[in-house]
PLY file of the C-alpha trace (Angstrom):
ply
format ascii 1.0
element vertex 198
property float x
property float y
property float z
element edge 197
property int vertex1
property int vertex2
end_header
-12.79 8.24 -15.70
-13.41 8.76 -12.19
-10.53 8.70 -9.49
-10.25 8.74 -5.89
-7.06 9.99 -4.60
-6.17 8.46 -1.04
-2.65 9.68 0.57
-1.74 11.40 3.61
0.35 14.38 2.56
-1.87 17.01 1.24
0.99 18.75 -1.25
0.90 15.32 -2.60
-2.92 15.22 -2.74
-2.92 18.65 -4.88
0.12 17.48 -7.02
-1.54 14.47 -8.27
-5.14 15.75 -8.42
-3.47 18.54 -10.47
-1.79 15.88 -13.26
-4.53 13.46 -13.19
-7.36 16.38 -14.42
-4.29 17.63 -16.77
-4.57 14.28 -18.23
-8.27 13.96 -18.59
-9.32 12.33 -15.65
-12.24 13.56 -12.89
-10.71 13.42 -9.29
-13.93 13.06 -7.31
-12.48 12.95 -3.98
-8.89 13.02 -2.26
-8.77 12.30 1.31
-5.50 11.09 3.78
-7.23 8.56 5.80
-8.50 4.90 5.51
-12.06 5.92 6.60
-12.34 8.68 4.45
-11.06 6.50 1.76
-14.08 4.29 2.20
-16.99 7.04 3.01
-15.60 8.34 -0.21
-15.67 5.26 -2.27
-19.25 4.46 -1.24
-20.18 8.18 -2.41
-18.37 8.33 -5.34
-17.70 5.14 -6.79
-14.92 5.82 -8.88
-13.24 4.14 -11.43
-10.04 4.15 -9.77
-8.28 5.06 -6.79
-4.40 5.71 -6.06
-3.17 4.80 -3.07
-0.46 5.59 -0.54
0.69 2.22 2.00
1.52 4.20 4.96
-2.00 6.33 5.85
-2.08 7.63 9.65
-5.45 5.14 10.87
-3.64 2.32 9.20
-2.21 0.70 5.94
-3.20 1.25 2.04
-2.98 -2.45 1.89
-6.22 -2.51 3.58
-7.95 0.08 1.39
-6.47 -2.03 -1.41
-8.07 -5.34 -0.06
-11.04 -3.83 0.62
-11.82 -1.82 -2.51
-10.90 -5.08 -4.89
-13.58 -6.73 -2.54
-16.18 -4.13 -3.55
-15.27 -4.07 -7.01
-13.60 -6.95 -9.15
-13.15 -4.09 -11.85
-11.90 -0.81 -10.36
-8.47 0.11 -11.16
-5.96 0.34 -8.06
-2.41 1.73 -8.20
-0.44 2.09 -5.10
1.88 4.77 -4.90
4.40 4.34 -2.08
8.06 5.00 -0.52
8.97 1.53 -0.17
10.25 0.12 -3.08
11.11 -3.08 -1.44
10.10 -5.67 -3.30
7.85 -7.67 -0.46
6.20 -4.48 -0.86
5.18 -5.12 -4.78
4.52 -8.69 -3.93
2.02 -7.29 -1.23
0.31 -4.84 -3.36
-0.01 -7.33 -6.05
-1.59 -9.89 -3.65
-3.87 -7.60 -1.95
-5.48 -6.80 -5.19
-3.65 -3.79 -6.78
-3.60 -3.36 -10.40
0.26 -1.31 -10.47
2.81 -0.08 -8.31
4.38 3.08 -8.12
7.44 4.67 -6.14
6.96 8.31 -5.12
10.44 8.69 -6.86
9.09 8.21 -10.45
8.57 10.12 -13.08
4.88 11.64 -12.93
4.37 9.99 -16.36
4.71 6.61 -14.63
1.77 7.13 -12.66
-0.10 8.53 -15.44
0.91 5.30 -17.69
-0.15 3.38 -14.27
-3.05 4.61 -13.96
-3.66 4.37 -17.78
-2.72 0.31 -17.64
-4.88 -0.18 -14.80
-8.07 0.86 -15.63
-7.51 -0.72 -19.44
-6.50 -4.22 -17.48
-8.39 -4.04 -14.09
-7.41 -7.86 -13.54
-3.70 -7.16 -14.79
-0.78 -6.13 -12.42
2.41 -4.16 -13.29
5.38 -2.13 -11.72
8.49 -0.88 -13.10
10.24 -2.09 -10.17
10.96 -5.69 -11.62
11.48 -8.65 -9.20
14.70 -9.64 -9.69
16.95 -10.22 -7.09
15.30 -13.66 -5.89
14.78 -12.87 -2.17
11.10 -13.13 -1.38
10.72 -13.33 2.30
7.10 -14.20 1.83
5.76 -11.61 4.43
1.90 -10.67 3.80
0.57 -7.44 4.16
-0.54 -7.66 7.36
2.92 -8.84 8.76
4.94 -5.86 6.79
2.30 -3.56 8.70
3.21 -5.12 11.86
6.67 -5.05 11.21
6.66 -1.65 10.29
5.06 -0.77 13.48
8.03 -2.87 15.20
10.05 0.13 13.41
8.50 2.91 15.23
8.37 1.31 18.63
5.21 -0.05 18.96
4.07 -2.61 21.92
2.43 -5.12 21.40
-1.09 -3.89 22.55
-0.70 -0.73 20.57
0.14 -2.60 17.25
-3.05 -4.47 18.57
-4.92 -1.09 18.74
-3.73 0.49 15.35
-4.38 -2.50 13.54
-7.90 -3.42 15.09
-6.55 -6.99 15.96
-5.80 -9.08 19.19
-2.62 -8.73 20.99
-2.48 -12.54 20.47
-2.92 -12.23 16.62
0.49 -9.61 16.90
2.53 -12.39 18.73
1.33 -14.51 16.17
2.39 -12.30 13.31
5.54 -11.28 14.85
6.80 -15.01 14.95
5.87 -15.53 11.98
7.93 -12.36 10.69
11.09 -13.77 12.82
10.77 -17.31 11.07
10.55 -15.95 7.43
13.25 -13.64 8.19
15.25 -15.82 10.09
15.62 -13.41 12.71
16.10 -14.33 16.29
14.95 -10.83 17.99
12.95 -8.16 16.57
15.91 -5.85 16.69
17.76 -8.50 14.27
14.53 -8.94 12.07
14.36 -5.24 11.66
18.48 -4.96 10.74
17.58 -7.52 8.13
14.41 -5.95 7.07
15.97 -2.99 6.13
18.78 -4.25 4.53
15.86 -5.92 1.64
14.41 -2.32 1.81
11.42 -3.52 3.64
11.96 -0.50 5.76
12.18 3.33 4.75
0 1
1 2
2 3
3 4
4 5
5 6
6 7
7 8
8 9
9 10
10 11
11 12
12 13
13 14
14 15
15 16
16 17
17 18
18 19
19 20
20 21
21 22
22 23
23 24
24 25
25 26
26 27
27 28
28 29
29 30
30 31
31 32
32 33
33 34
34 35
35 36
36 37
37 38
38 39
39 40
40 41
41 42
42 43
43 44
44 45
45 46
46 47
47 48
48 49
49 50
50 51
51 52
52 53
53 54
54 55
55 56
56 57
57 58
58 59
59 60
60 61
61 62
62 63
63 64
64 65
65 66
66 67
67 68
68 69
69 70
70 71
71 72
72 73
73 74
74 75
75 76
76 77
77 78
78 79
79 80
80 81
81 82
82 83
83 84
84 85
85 86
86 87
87 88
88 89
89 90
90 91
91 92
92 93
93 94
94 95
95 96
96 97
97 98
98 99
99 100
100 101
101 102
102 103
103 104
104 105
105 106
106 107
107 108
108 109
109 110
110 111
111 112
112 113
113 114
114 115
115 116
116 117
117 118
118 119
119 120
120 121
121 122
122 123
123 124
124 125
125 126
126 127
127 128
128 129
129 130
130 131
131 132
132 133
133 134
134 135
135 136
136 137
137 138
138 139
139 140
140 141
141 142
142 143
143 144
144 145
145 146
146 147
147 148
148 149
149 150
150 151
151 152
152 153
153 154
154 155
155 156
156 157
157 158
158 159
159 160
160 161
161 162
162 163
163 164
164 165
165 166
166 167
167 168
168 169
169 170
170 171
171 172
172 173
173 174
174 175
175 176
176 177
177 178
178 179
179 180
180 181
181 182
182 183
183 184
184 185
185 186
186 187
187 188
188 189
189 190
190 191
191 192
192 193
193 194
194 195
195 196
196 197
């Protein structure tokens, strides 16, 4: 089995490469961008890729769209900080096949990775959906809202995110109204109160 390893912090690159050839995998490529993820894919074609949500040219969720458009069958496991649980929803919805948190055991990723490629059109995540609060936010808003957190305009959430500055304002209401935030200040108190936020 062939796997592409996509996350921005090389010690993690070499930690994981390291396990996943311990455990009888090929890593073909690792790489810490969203462009490189994609170059990569198109050279390689592996048979799965792991991948991190926050990447500097953008979000995993759009490597994880992306590559689940390419393939139906290739196995995608998203290995991430945020263990919020719009972020599993997300993951799921965008097409990943299991979610990880960095915290975990390596053997969870391992098992993840494992699951995924055996049920390419399964999900699953050890983080279990149970507290009933689902603010409904799509990938695409928690990336906006997460660029909210670091003090991004308007136009430069526009830039990062290749979309209009009209499709932001768009987003960003729509994150107030499932939040039920009045300000952006107040939606991000409340976001990181659900551990939306890291």
């Amino acid at each position: 089995m062939r796997v592409l390893i996509v996350d921005d912090h090389a010690v993690v690159r070499h930690g994981l490469k390291s396990a996943i050839q311990t455990h009888g995998y090929e890593v073909v490529a690792v790489t810490g961008s969203i462009n490189e993820a994609k170059a990569f894919m198109a050279q390689t074609n592996p048979d799965a890729i792991i991948v991190d949500i926050n990447l500097p040219d953008g979000s995993g969720f759009d490597v994880v769209a992306w590559a689940r458009k390419v393939s139906p069958t290739i196995a995608i496991v998203v290995l991430t900080l945020n263990d919020g649980e719009d972020y599993v929803r997300a993951a799921k919805n965008a097409g990943a096949n299991a979610f990880v948190v960095k915290n975990a055991p390596i053997s969870d990723l391992l098992a993840a990775l494992d699951f995924s490629i055996s049920s390419p059109t399964s999900f699953s995540s050890k983080h279990v959906l149970a507290t009933g609060i689902d603010s409904g936010l799509t990938a695409r808003e928690i990336d906006v809202l997460q660029s909210i957190s670091h003090g991004c305009s308007n136009a430069a959430i526009a830039t990062n995110l290749f979309i209009s500055v009209s499709t932001v304002k768009t987003h960003v209401s729509s994150i107030l109204r499932k939040l039920d935030a009045d300000s952006r200040v107040q939606a991000l108190s409340i976001a990181r109160e659900r551990g939306l936020l890291v």
